[in-house]
C-alpha positions as CSV (number, residue, x, y, z in Angstrom):
1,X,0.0,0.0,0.0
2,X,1.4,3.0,-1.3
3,X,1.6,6.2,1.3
4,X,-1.0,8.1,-1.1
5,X,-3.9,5.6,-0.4
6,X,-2.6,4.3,3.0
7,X,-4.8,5.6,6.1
8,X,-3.1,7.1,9.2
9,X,-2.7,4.2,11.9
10,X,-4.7,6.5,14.1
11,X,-8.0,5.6,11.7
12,X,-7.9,2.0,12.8
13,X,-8.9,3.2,15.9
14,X,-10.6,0.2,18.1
15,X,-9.1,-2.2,15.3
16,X,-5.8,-1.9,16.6
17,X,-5.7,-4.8,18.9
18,X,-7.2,-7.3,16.4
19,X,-4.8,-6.5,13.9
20,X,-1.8,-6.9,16.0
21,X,-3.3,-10.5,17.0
22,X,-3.7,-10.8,13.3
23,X,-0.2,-10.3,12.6
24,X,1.3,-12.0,15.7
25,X,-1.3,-15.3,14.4
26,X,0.7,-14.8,11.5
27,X,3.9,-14.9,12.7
28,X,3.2,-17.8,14.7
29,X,1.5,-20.2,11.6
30,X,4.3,-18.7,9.4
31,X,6.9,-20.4,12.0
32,X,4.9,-23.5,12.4
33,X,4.8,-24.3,8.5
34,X,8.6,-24.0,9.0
35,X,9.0,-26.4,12.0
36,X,6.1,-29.0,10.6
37,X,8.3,-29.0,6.7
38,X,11.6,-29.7,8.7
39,X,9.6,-32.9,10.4
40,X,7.9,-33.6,7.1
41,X,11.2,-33.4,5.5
42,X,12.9,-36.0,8.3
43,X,9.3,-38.3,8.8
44,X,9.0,-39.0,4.3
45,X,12.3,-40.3,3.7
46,X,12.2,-42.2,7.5
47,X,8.8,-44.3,6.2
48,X,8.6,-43.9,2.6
49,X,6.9,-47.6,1.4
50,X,7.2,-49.0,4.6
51,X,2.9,-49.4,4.4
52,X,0.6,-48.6,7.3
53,X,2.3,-47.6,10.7
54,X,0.1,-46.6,13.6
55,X,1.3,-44.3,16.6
56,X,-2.0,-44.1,19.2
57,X,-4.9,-43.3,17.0
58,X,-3.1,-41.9,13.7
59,X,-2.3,-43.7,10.9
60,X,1.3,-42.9,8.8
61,X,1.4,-44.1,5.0
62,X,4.0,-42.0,2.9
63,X,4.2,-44.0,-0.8
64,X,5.2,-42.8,-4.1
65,X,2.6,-41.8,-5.7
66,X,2.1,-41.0,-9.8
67,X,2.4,-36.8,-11.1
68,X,-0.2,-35.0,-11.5
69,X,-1.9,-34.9,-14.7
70,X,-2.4,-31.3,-16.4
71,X,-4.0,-29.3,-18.9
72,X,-1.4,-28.4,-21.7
73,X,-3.1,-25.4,-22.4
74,X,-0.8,-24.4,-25.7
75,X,-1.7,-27.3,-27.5
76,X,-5.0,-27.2,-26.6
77,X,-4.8,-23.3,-27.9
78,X,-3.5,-24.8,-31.1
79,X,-6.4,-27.5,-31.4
80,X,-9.0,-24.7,-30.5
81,X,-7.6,-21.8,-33.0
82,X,-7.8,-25.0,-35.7
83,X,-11.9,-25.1,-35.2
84,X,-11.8,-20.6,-34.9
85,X,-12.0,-21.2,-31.3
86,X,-9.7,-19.7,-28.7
87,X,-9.6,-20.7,-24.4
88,X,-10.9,-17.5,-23.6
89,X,-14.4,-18.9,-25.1
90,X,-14.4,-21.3,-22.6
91,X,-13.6,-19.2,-19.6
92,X,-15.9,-18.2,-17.3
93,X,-15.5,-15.4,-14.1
94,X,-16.5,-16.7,-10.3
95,X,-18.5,-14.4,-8.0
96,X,-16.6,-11.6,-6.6
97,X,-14.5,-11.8,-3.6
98,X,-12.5,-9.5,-1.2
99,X,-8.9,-9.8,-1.1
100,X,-7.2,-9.2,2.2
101,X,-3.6,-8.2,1.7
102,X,-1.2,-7.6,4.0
103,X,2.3,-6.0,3.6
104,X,5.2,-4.2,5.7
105,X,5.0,-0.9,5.2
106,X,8.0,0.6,4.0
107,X,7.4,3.8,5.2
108,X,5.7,4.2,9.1
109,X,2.7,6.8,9.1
């Protein structure tokens, strides 16, 4: 957010406390993800195609499994422009949604 269309920190007024725990919620799942990939990183290679292992009520499976399959959108361009037809025709827009973005401010108001 830019300074020109930023609002003064004093306009947040009562909102001031939930955005903090906003950001400090934040924080916290951001150093969670961290913490849970370096498990995830130790547990795969640990009990990759070892089958079913149970710890109390949880069940552990880690297999390979086969890529995902996807759309290979240029040839199917090239296909569509062959019959005058383009992606676009296909393509439809969802209901509109608000977007909640959060940034560091470069500049402190």
């Amino acid at each position: 957010m830019t300074q020109q269309n930023a609002q003064p920190k004093a306009s947040l007024g009562n909102l001031k406390p939930v955005l903090r725990e906003y950001l400090d919620l934040r924080a916290d799942i951001k150093h969670m993800e961290k913490e849970l990939k370096s498990l995830d990183e130790q547990v795969r290679p640990a009990i990759a195609n070892m089958g079913k292992m149970q710890l109390d009520e949880w069940t552990f499976e880690c297999k390979e499994m086969p890529g995902r399959k996807t759309l290979d959108k240029a040839a199917l361009e090239d296909f569509l422009a062959q019959h005058g037809k383009s992606i676009a025709d296909f393509e439809k827009a969802g209901k509109p949604y608000t977007q909640l973005r959060v940034t560091e401010a470069a500049v402190v108001l």
